[in-house]
N, C-alpha and C positions, 0 to 999 in steps of 0.2 A: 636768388642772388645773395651770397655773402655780403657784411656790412661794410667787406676792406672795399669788396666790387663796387659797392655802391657809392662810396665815397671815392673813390678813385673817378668813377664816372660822373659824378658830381664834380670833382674837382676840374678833370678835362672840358666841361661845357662850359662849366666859369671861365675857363681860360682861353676855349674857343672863342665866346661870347665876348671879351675882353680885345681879345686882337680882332676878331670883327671889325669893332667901334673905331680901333687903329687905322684899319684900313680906310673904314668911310669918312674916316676925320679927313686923312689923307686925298681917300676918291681919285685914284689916276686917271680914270676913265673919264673924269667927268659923270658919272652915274647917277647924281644927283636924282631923285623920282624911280628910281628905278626897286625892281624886288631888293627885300634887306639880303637874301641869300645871293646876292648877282658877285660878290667875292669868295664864294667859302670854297671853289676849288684852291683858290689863293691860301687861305685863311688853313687849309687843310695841308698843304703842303708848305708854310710855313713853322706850323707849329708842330710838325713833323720833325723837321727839321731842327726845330728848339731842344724840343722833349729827347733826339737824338742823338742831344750836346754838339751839333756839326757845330764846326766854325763861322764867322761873320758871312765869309764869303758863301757859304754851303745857302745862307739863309736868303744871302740876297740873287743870288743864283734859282732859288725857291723862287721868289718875286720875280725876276726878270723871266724865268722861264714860265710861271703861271700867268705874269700879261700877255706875253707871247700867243698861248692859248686863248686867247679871250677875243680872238679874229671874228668869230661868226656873228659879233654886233659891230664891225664898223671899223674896229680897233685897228691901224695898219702897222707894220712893219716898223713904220721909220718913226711912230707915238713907241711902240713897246724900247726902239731903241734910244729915243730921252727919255725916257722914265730910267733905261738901270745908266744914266749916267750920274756920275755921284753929287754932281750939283743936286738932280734931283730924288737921288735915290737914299743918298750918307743920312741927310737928315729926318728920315723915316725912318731907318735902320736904327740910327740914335734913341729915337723914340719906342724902339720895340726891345733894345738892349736893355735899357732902364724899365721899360714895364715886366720884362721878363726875369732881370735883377729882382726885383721888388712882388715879383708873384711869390703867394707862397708855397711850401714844395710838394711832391705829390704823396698822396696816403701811402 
């Protein structure tokens, strides 16, 4: 592995690991006890979505479309559809604008 590779893949699991924390600060599910990895299909298609410069929306379309998926613990329909409303969704998004403003950039 080249040293640009390894620093690039260092850089990405920082930044993984960073919106992680986002998420379970957050916890829409309620998750609380639960495995640390119980967000990172989330966590995976948001920062997909960062790193792919999409727009606000792309990202939060990331989040409301990765709760959606998250049925096979309990999760229903009508929880994934208040979480992307913006009461509870803007002020996460806020929170991920400014950590990802403030990340620094990739190798």
């Amino acid at each position: 592995m080249s040293a640009q590779n390894a620093a690039t893949r260092r850089w990405y699991t920082a930044r993984r690991r960073e919106l992680r924390e986002l998420l379970w600060e957050w916890d829409p599910l309620g998750l609380m006890g639960a495995p640390v990895d119980e967000y990172d299909s989330l966590v995976d298609r948001m920062l997909s979505a960062l790193i792919n410069r999409r727009d606000d929306d792309a990202v939060a379309a990331a989040v409301v479309e990765g709760l959606s998926y998250m049925g096979d613990e309990g999760y229903s329909a009508a929880s994934a559809d208040r979480h992307s409303q913006p009461a509870e969704l803007d002020p996460f998004l806020s929170r991920v604008r400014q950590w990802w403003r403030t990340a620094p950039p990739s190798p």
